[in-house]
N, C-alpha and C positions, 0 to 999 in steps of 0.2 A: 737729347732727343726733343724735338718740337713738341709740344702738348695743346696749341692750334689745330685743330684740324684743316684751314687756308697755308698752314706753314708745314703741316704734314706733306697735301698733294702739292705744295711747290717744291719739295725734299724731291718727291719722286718723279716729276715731271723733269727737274732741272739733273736728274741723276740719268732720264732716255733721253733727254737731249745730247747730255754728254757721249753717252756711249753714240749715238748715231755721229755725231762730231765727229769720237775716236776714228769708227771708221770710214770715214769720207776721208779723212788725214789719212788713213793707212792706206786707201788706195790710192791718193795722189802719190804717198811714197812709194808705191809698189812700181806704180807708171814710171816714173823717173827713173828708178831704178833698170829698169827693161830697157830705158833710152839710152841711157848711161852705158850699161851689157853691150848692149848692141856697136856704142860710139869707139870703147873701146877695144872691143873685136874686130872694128873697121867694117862691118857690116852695114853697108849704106843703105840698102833696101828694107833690110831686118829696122835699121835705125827711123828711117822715114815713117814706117810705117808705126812703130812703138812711138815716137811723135805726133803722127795725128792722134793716137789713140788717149797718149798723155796730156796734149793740151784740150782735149775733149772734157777727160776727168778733172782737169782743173777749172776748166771753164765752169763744170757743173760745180766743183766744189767752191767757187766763190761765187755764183748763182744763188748758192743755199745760204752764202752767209759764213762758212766753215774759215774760208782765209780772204785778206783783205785784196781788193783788185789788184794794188799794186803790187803785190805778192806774186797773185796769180797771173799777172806781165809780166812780171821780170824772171819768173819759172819759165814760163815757155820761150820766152825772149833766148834765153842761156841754151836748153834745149837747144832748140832751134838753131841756134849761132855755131852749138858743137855737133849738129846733125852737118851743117852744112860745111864744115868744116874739114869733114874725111873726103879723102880722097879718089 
């Protein structure tokens, strides 16, 4: 354990960063997840819409910093590719 007190409140500052991290990650995965549901159910409207709603939460999750642009391109890129891919 740190015995600084400047290395104390960086212990705990970099410990709520993390967890707010954790869940900005959890909810891009949950988005994709939904898109996915949807692509393979063949659900094109269900899909479109779990789409915009995914590349929204990722747009915000690299906004914040949480994952890198190219990341959050080529997530909704794929998305997208297999939204428009059902029939």
């Amino acid at each position: 354990m740190a015995n600084i007190k400047s290395a104390k409140k960086r212990i705990l500052t970099s410990e709520k960063k993390a967890a707010a991290n954790k869940a900005v990650k959890s909810q891009v995965k949950t988005a994709v997840k939904k898109v996915r549901a949807a692509v393979e159910a063949g659900d094109k409207e269900a899909a479109k819409a779990a789409l915009i709603n995914a590349s929204s939460v990722i747009d915000k999750a690299e906004t914040k910093g949480v994952i890198h642009k190219n990341n959050a391109s080529r997530k909704v890129s794929r998305l997208a590719s297999a939204v428009n891919k059902i029939d």
